[in-house]
N, C-alpha and C positions, 0 to 999 in steps of 0.2 A: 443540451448539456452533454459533453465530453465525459465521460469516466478515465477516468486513469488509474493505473495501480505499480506501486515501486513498492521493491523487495531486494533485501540480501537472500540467497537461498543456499546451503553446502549441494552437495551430490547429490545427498541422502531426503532432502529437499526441508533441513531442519532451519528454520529462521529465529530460534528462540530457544533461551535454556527451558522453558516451562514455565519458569518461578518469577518469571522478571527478568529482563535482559538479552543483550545476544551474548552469544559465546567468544565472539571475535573481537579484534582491534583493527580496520580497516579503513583509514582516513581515506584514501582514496573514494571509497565505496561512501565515506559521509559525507565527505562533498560535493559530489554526485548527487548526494539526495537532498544535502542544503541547497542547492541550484535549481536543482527538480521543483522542488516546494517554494520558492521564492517567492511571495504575494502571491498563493494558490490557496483556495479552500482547502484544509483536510479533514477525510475523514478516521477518526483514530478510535480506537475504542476504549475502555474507564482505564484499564491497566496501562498501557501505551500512554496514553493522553499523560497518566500522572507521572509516570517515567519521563516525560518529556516536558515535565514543569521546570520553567525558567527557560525553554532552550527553543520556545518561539516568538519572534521580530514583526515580521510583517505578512505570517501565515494566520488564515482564520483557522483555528480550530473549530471542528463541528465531532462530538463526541457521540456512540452507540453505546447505551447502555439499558441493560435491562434495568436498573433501579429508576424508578419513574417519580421520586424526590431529588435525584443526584442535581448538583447546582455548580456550577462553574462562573469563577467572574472573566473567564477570556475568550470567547466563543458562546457556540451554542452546543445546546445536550436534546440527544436524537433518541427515539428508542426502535427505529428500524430504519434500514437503507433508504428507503422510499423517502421516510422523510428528511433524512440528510441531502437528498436530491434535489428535493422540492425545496428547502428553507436555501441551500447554495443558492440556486436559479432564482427565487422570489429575490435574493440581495443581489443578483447581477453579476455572479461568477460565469462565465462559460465553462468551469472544468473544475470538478472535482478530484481531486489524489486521495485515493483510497489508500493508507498508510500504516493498517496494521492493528492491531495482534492478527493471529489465526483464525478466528471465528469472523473479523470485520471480513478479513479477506473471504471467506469460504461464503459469506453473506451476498457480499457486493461482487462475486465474480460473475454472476449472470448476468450485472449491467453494464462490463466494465466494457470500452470499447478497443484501450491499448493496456502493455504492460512494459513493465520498463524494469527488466531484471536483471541483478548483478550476480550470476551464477559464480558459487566461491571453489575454488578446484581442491577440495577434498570434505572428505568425508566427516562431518562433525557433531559431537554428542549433544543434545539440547532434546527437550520436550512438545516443543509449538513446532507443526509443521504446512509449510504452505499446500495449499490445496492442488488438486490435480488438474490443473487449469486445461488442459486438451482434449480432457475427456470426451465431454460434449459441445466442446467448441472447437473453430479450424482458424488459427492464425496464419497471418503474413510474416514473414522476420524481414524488417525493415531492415535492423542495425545491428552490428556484431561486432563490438572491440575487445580484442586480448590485450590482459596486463599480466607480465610476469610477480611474482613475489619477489619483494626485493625488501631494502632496510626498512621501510616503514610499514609495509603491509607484508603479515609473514604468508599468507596466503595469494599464490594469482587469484585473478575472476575475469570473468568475460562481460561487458556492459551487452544484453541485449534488449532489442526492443522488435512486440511482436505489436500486429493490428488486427483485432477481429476482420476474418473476413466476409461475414454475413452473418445475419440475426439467426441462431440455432431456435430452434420450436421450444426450448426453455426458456429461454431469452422472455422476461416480462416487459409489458412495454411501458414506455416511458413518458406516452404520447401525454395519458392524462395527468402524471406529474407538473409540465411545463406551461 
């Protein structure tokens, strides 16, 4: 099973007002991640998930939530990465997109394998911040596209994409997942 993980992030590495929402307006950057997700498993977590009712086609949802009653009729409901991995893989996904809030992310980065980030060129006020994904892990940058800001996006951003490059000794494994 592939992990993936796609994110907006400012400078200040804010992806979220806190309360619900991003702070931006960046079509660019959401078609990008409609593309991304296109007939993909994702995994979302209960605030995300319901922020994003009505607004998935042909993506499965697979939801992280601590509430171990939560019920959803469009997908499935997880209550750890582990096993949003395992329920993908038993239904025959190869890859999972791990898609957000902050906690999914800061959960699922020990297994993720790529990331797929749309760094936004300034600094922005919000509450949810992505995790420090280099910490203790060493990427590859595959891919690096500049976009200036222009009439439809008031913000530039840089599409990047990194690739783990070897399993860090926190890294759990995933062998007995599959």
């Amino acid at each position: 099973m592939h992990i993936t993980m796609i994110s907006a992030m400012a400078q200040n590495w804010v992806i979220g007002t806190g309360k619900g929402g991003i702070p931006w307006h960046l079509p660019r950057d959401t078609r990008r991640f409609r593309e991304f997700t296109d007939e993909k498993f994702l995994l979302l977590g209960r605030r995300t998930f319901e922020e994003m009712t009505g607004w998935f086609t042909n993506q499965t949802p697979i939801v992280l939530t601590r509430d171990p009653d939560y019920k959803t009729d469009h997908g499935f409901v997880v209550n750890k990465v582990e096993e949003a991995i395992s329920t993908a893989a038993e239904k025959g996904a190869g890859e999972l997109a791990v898609c957000g809030g902050a906690s999914v992310y800061d959960a699922a980065l020990p297994y993720t394998d790529e990331l797929f980030l749309t760094l936004i060129d300034g600094a922005i006020e919000g509450g949810a911040h992505f995790p420090d994904y280099d910490k203790d892990i060493e990427w590859k940058e595959i891919s690096r596209e500049a976009f200036p800001a222009d009439e439809e996006n008031e913000y530039g951003m840089t599409f990047l994409q990194l690739r783990r490059l070897h399993p860090s000794s926190l890294r759990p494994s995933r062998l007995h997942l599959l």
